[in-house]
Every structure is written in C-alpha cells, then in structure tokens.
C-alpha positions in Angstrom: -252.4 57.4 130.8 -248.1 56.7 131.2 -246.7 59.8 129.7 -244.8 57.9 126.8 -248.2 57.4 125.6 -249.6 61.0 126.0 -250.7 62.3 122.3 -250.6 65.9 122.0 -251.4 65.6 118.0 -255.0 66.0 117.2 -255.1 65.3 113.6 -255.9 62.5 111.8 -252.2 61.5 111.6 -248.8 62.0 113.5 -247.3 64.9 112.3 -250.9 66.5 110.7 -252.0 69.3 112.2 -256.2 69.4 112.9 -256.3 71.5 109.8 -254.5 68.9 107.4 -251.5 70.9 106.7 -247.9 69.6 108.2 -247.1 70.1 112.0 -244.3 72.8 111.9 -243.2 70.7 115.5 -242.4 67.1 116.6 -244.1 65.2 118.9 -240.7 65.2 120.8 -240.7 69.0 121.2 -244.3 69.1 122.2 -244.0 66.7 124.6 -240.8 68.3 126.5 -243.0 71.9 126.1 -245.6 70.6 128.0 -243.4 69.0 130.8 -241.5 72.4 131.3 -244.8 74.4 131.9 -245.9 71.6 134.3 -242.8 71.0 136.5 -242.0 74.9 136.4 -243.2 77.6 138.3 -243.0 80.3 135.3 -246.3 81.1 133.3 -247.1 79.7 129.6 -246.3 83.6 128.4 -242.1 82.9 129.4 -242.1 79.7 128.8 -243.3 80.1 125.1 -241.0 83.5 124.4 -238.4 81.1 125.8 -239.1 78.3 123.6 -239.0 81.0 120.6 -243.1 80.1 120.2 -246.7 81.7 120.1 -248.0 80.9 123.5 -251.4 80.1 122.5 -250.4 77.4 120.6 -248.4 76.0 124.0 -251.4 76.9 126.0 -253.3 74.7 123.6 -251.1 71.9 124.1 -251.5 72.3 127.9 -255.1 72.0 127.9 -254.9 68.9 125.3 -252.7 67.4 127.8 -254.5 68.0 131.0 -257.4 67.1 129.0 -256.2 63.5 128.1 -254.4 63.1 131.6 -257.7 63.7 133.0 -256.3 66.2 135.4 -258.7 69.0 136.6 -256.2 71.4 137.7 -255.9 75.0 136.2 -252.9 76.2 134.4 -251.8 79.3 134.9 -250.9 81.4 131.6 -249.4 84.4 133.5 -251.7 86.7 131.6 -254.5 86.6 134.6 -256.3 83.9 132.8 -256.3 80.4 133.7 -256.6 77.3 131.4 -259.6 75.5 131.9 -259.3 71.5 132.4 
C-alpha cells in the first residue's frame, strides 16, 4: 500500500475516532508520527514525550500501520516490550 494511501483512522469516518467521538489529531499529524518512529532509531516512549503525546496512543498507530503495510517486523517501544505485527 503507497504511503499517501496509508489510513491510520479506524473509525467509521475521517476524523472519528473508533469510539464515535472527534479525533483530537489530523490525519496529517498521525501520519508524520508514525514516519518519525519508523525512520528513527529513538523508542515510541521519546518520540511521544517529544511530540507532547500519550505513547500508547502512538504505539497504537504503529501497530495500525505495520498492520495495514503488512509488515511483520517488531517495533520497539523502549519500555522492553515490543509491538507485535
């Protein structure tokens, strides 16, 4: 899947979160969040503080993304745990 396609929204709609309330971030932002953790070397903890966001809610987007890019590679979230594909 060409990354200008890649979805990390799960609701129903853009901009809906799974839960039916508003997404507090674009598409845009997710997006770019997602690319740092993958083309950096620092762990989804740093990036996430750096980003000023909960890093479970990165570390979700990670795993939606490697999910939908079909990649089976690990993620590391520099807490000892690694994201399963």
């Amino acid at each position: 899947m060409p990354q200008d396609s890649l979805r990390l929204d799960i609701g129903p709609e853009e901009g809906v979160s799974p839960l039916g309330r508003p997404s507090k971030y674009m598409e845009e932002f997710r997006r770019d969040a997602v690319d740092l953790v993958r083309s950096s070397q620092r762990p989804i903890n740093q990036v996430a503080r750096e980003l000023g966001m909960s890093h479970e809610t990165l570390r979700n987007w990670v795993r939606v993304a490697e999910r939908q890019a079909g990649t089976s590679a690990a993620v590391s979230g520099g807490d000892g745990l690694s994201v399963p594909p």
